[in-house]
N, C-alpha and C positions, 0 to 999 in steps of 0.2 A: 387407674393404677396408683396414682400419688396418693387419692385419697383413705386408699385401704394401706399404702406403708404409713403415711399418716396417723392414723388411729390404731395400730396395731398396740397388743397390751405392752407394758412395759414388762422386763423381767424382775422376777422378785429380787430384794436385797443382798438374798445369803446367795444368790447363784451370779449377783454384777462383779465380782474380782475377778473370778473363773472365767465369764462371756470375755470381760477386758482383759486378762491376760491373753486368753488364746486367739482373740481378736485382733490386738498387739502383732502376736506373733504369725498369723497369717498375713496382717498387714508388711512385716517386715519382708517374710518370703516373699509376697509380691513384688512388694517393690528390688526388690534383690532381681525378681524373674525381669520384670522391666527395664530395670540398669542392661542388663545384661544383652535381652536385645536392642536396644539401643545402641547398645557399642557394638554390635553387632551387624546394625544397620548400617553405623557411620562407618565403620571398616569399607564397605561396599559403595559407598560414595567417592567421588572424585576428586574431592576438595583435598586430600595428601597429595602432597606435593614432591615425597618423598621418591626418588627412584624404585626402592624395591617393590614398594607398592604400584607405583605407576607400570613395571614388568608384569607383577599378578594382575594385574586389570586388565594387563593387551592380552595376556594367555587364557584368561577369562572369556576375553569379548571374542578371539579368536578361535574360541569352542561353540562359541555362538549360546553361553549361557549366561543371562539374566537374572539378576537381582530381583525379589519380587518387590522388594524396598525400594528398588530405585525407577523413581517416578520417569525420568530422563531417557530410559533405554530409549533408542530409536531416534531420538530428537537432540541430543550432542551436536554441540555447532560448534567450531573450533573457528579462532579470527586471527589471522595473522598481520595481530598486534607491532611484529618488527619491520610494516611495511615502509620504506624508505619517506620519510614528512614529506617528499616533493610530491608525493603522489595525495596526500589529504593535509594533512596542517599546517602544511607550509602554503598553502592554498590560502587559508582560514587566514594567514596572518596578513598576506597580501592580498586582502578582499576590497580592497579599492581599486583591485586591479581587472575585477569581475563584475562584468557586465549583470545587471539585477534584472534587464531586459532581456527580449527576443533577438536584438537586434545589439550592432556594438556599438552603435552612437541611441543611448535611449535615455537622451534627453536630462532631466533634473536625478534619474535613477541612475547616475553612473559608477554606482557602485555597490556592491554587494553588503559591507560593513553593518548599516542600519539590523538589517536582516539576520544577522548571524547572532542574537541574544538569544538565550532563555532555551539553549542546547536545538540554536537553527530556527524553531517555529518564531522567532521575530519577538520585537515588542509587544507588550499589552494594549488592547483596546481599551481607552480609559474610558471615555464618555458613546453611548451607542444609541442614546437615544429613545431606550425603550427597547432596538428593534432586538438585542442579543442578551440572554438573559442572567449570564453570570460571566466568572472573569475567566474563564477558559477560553477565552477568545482574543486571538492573537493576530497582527499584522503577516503571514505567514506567504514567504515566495515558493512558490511551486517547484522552482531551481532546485532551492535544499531539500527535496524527498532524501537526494541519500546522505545527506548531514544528519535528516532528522533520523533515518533508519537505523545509522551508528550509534548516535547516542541511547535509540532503543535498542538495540544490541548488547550495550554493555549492559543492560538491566535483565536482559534475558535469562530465564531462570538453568538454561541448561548450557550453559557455556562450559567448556573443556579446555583446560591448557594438555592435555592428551591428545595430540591429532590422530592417533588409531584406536582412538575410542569414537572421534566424531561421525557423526552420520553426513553433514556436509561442511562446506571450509568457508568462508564467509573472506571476500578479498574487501577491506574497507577505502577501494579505491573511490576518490572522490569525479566519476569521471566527466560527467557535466562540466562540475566546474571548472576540469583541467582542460576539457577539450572549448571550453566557451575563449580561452585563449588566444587560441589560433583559429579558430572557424572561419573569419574572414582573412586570411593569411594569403596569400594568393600562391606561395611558396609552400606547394604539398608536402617536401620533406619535413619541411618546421611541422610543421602540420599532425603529420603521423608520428613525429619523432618520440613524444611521450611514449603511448600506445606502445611501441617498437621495443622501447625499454622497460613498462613494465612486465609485457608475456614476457619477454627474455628472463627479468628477475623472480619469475613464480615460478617457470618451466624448469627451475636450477634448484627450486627447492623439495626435497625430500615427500614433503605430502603430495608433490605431484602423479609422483610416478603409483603411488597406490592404484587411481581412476586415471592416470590420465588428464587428469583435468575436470572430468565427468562428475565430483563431485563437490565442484566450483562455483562459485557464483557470485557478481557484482550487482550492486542498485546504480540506479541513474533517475535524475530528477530532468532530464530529457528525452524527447522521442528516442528509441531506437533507431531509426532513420537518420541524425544524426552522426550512428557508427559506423555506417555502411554504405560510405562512399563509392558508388560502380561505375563510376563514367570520369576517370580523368582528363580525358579529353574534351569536356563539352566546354562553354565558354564558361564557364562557372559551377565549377564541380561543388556542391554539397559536402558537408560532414569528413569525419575523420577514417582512416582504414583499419580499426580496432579490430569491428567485427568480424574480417574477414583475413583477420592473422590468422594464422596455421593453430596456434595457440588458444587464440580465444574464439575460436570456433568448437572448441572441445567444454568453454565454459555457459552457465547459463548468464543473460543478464534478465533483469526487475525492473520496468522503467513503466512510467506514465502512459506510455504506449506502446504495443508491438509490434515488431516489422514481419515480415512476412517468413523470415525464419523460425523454425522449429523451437529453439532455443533462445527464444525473446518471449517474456511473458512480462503481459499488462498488468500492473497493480495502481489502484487509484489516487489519483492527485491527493497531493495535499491540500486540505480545508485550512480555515482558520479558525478551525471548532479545537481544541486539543483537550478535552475534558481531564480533571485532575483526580477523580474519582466517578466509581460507577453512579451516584446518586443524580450527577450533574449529566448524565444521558439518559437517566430516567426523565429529568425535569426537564429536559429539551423536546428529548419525546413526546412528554403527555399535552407542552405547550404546543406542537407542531399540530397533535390532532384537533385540537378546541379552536384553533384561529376560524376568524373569519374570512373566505376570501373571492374580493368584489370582482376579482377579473376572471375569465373563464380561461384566459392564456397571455403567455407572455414572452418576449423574446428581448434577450439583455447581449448586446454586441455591436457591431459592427458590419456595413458591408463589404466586399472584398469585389470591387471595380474588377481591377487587375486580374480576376481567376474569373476563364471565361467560361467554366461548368458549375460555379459558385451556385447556389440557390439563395442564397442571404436574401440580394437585392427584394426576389419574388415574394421570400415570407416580412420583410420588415414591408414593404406597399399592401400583403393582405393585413395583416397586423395595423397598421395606420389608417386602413379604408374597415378597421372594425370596433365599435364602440365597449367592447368585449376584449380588448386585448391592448396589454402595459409593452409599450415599447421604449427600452433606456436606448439611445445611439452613445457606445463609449467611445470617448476620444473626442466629442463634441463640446465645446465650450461650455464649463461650468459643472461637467459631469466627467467626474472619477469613477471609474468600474473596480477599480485596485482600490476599493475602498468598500469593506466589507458591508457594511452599515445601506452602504447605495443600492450592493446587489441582492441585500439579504430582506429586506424593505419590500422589495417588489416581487422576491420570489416567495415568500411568505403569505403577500395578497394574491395569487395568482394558483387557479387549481393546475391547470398544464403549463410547461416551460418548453417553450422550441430551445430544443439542441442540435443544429445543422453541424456539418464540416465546416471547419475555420481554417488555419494555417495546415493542420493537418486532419484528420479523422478525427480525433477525439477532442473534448475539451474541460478544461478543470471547470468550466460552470455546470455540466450535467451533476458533481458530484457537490457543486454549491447550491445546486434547486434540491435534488433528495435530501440535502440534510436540511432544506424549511423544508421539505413535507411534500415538494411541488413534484407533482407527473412527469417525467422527461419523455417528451417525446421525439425521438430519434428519424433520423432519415438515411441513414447507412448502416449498415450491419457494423461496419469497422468503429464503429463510434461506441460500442460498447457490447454488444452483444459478444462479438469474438472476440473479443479482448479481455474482460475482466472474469476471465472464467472460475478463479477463487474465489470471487466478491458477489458474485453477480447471480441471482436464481436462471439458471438453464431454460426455466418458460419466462423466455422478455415478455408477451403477456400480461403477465400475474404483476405486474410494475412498472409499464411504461408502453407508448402509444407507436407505434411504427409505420409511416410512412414512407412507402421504397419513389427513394428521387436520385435515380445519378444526374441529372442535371435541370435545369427551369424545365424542358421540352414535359417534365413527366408530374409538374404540377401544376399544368396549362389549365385541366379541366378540373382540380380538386378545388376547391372550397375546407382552406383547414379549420375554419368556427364551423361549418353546416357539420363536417365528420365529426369534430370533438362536442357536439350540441347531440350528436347520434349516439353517443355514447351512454349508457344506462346510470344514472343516480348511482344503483346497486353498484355499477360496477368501477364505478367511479370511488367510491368509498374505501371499495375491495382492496385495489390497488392503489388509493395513498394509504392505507392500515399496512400495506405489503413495503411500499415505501419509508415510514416511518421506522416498521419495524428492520430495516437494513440500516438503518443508520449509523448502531455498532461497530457493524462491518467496516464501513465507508470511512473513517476518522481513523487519524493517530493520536493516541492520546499522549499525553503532557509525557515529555522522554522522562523527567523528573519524579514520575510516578509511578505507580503499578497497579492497573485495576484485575478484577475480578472477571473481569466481561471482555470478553474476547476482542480485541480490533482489528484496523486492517493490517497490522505489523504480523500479527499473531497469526492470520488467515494466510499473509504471504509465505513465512514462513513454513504451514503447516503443507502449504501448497509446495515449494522449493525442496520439500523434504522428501516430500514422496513422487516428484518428481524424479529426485535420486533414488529413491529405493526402488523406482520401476527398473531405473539403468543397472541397478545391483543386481535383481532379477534375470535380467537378461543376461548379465556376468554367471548368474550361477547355473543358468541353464544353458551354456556353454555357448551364446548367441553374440555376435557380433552388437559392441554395444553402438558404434560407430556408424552406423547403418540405421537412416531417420534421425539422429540426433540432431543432426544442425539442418535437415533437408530447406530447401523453401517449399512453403504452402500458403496456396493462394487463396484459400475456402474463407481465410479472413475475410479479405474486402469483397466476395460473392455475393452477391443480392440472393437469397433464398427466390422459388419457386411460389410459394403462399407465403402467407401472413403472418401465419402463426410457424 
C-alpha cells in the first residue's frame, strides 16, 4: 500500500492551486467535524464538576444509557475521600506506633516508619547482587497492601466524584494497620471500638442507602481472620469484631487471605517486584525463563514446633536428607528471609518451591517463588487454589504441583524428590512457561506509574466490580440481594476428591 501512494503520479502544474485550494478546504471541514466531536465526547465525561451537568449524568445513568465515548461505563469507582484521617493518615503519621511485624514485640522492626516511602512499597533495593535485575525492587511489608492499593487508586483511570454514577464505592480505611493497635489489647472494647465507629460513620452517609452497603468494599494487608473474632470467651480470643458488624457484613473486604465468608476475597501479597513500566516485566520475564536452575526443589521458612498438624517439620528433614533440594531455615543466625536478595537467590536456582501452611493457610513466599519462575507446590487447597480466584488459572495443574497433607500422617509414605523426579521434562517446562507467564497478574506495579499491562490491582478491581454487578443483577431481577451474600462456606479449606 505505501509503496503504490508513494509512487503515484504527481498532478500537473495548471491543476495544483485548484487540488490545494479544495484540499484546504476539505481539510478545514474536517477538522471543524472533529472539533466538534470532541466536544462532544468531553460533554459525556465526568470530569465537570459543575452541578447541572453532574444532575444530566445521574438522569443519563439512570436510564441506563451509555456513552459510546466513555470507555469508564461500568467500572466508576467513587472513594470517600472525606473519610475521617483517624481511620488512614492519621495512622501514617503515627507509624512508629505500628507494629512492621506479626507479632507486637517484633524485635529491631518496631516500627512501621522505614516502610511507609515511595507511596507504601518501602525503600529501594540499592545493591542485589546480581540476583534482581533492575531498580523496581523495593524493600516492600506485606502489612501495607492497603496503603499500596490507595495510592493505586488515586491513579485509577475511572474514578468519580459522582457517587450515582459509580459502579462501586471504595472505603480507604486503612484496616490492618488500625486494627494491628489493639490486637493484643486484652480489653475487647478498646479492641472493637475503632471498627464500631467507622460502620457507624459510612452507614450515615448518603451512598449507603443506594445498596446498602453491597456496593462497598475495603482492602486489608492482613488475613481476613483477623476480622472475625467468634469466640470471646476462650482464653485468648483472636482479631477484631469488624467483620461481623451488622454493617460490615453488607460490605466486601480484599485481603491477602480469605476467611471462609462469602464476602472475603483473596488477592495476592505484595512482592517486592513494583515495576515502573511494562518493558521491565518483559525483561524479568524473559530473565526468569533462561536461568539455570541446580536444584530440583526448595523450601524457604521455618518450622512451626508449636502446631501440632504443622507439616513443616516432615518437609524440611525430606529436604535436608536430599542432595536435590536448597533449604534456607529463616530466623536462624545469619539468615534474613525479609531480605529479598536471600529469598529470591534460592528461588530462582530451584525448579519447585515447597509452599506448606505457616501461621495461616497462605503465604507471601508462593507469590515470591512465581515471580523467579519457581513451581509452587502446595499442600492445602486453602493456600491458593480457593483463594486467589481473580489471579490464579482455575486448572491449579497447568502451574503448580499439589500435594493433599492435612497433616505429617499423610506424607508418611510420600517421597516429595521420587514424585517431582516423576514428573515429565515436557511437563515441567509447560508449567514454568504458565508460571512466568502469570507474573503480570501477581505484582503491583510502582503506585507512581501507569502501565499498559494489566496487574494485580487491575485484576482486583475488575474482580470487585463484577462482583457488584452480579448483586445489581439480583436487585433487578427482583431477588433478595442479602440472601448468600455474607453466607460462610467451607469449600475453601475442603481437600478436593482427586488431584486434579
Amino acid at each position: 500500500m505505501f509503496k503504490s501512494l508513494w509512487f503515484q503520479r504527481a498532478p500537473h502544474p495548471d491543476r495544483m492551486d485548484k487540488l490545494l485550494t479544495g484540499k484546504c478546504s476539505r481539510e478545514v471541514l474536517v477538522g471543524i467535524l472533529v472539533s466538534l466531536c470532541l466536544c462532544f465526547a468531553l460533554l459525556f465525561l465526568h470530569s465537570s464538576t459543575s452541578s447541572g451537568f453532574g444532575n444530566w449524568v445521574n438522569i443519563l445513568a439512570s436510564r441506563h444509557v451509555h456513552n459510546i465515548f466513555d470507555s469508564c461505563a461500568g467500572r466508576y469507582i467513587y472513594v470517600y475521600d472525606d473519610l475521617p484521617a483517624k481511620f488512614n493518615y492519621d495512622l501514617l503519621r503515627n507509624c512508629k506506633s505500628l507494629s512492621s511485624g506479626s507479632h507486637s514485640d517484633s524485635g529491631d522492626n518496631d516500627n512501621m516508619c522505614p516502610f511507609l516511602v515511595n507511596n507504601g512499597i518501602g525503600p529501594e533495593i540499592g545493591s542485589s547482587r546480581g540476583v534482581l535485575a533492575n531498580k523496581s525492587w523495593f524493600t516492600t511489608n506485606p502489612y501495607l497492601l492497603e496503603v499500596i492499593f490507595h495510592s493505586r487508586m488515586k491513579q485509577y483511570e475511572c474514578l468519580t466524584n459522582i457517587s450515582t454514577l459509580a459502579s462501586a464505592i471504595y472505603v480507604p480505611y486503612y484496616t490492618g494497620l488500625d486494627a494491628s493497635l489493639h490486637l493484643w489489647d486484652n480489653n475487647l472494647t478498646v479492641r472493637d471500638a475503632s471498627a464500631k465507629e467507622l460502620v457507624n460513620w459510612i452507614s450515615g452517609k448518603p451512598e449507603w442507602k443506594k445498596m446498602w452497603g453491597r456496593d462497598h468494599f475495603m482492602v486489608t494487608g492482613r488475613t481476613s481472620w483477623d476480622f472475625r473474632r467468634t469466640n470471646d470467651s476462650s482464653e485468648w480470643p483472636w482479631g477484631s469484631f469488624l467483620r461481623f458488624l451488622p454493617e460490615s457484613k453488607n460490605m466486601s473486604m480484599l485481603s491477602v487471605e480469605g476467611s471462609l465468608w462469602k464476602n472475603d476475597f483473596a488477592i495476592p501479597y505484595p512482592t517486592n517486584f513494583h515495576p515502573a513500566n511494562d518493558f521491565e516485566i518483559i525483561q524479568w520475564q524473559n530473565r526468569m525463563g533462561f536461568l539455570e536452575r541446580p536444584y530440583l526443589f526448595a523450601f524457604v521458612g521455618a518450622p512451626r514446633p508449636g502446631m501440632q498438624k504443622s507439616i513443616r517439620g516432615e518437609l524440611i528433614d525430606q529436604c535436608r536428607a536430599s542432595s536435590a533440594c536448597k533449604f534456607v531455615h529463616c530466623g536462624s543466625a545469619g539468615i534474613n528471609c525479609n531480605n529479598p536478595v536471600t529469598v529470591m537467590k534460592v528461588f530462582q536456582s530451584s525448579v519447585y518451591c515447597l509452599q506448606p501452611p505457616g501461621d495461616s493457610h497462605t503465604r507471601r513466599s508462593a507469590f515470591d517463588s512465581m515471580l523467579a519462575g519457581c513451581i509452587p507446590v502446595f499442600f492445602n487447597p486453602g493456600s491458593a487454589y480457593n483463594q486467589y480466584l481473580w489471579h490464579l488459572p482455575k486448572n491449579h495443574s497447568t502451574y503448580s504441583v499439589f500435594i493433599p497433607a492435612k497433616d505429617v500422617s499423610d506424607l508418611k509414605d510420600v517421597s516429595i524428590e521420587k514424585l517431582l523426579l516423576g514428573i515429565s521434562k515436557e511437563k515441567q517446562l509447560e508449567m514454568r512457561k504458565k508460571v512466568i507467564e502469570l507474573i503480570p497478574k501477581l505484582v503491583y506495579a510502582d503506585p507512581r506509574s501507569r502501565l499498559v499491562t494489566e496487574d494485580a490491582f487491575d485484576f482486583a478491581v475488575m474482580g470487585i466490580l463484577e462482583r457488584i454487578e452480579n448483586v445489581r443483577q439480583l436487585i433487578r431481577e427482583g431477588k433478595d440481594p442479602s440472601i448468600g451474600f455474607a453466607d460462610e462456606d467451607s469449600y475453601k479449606y475442603t481437600f478436593p476428591e482427586t488431584l486434579e
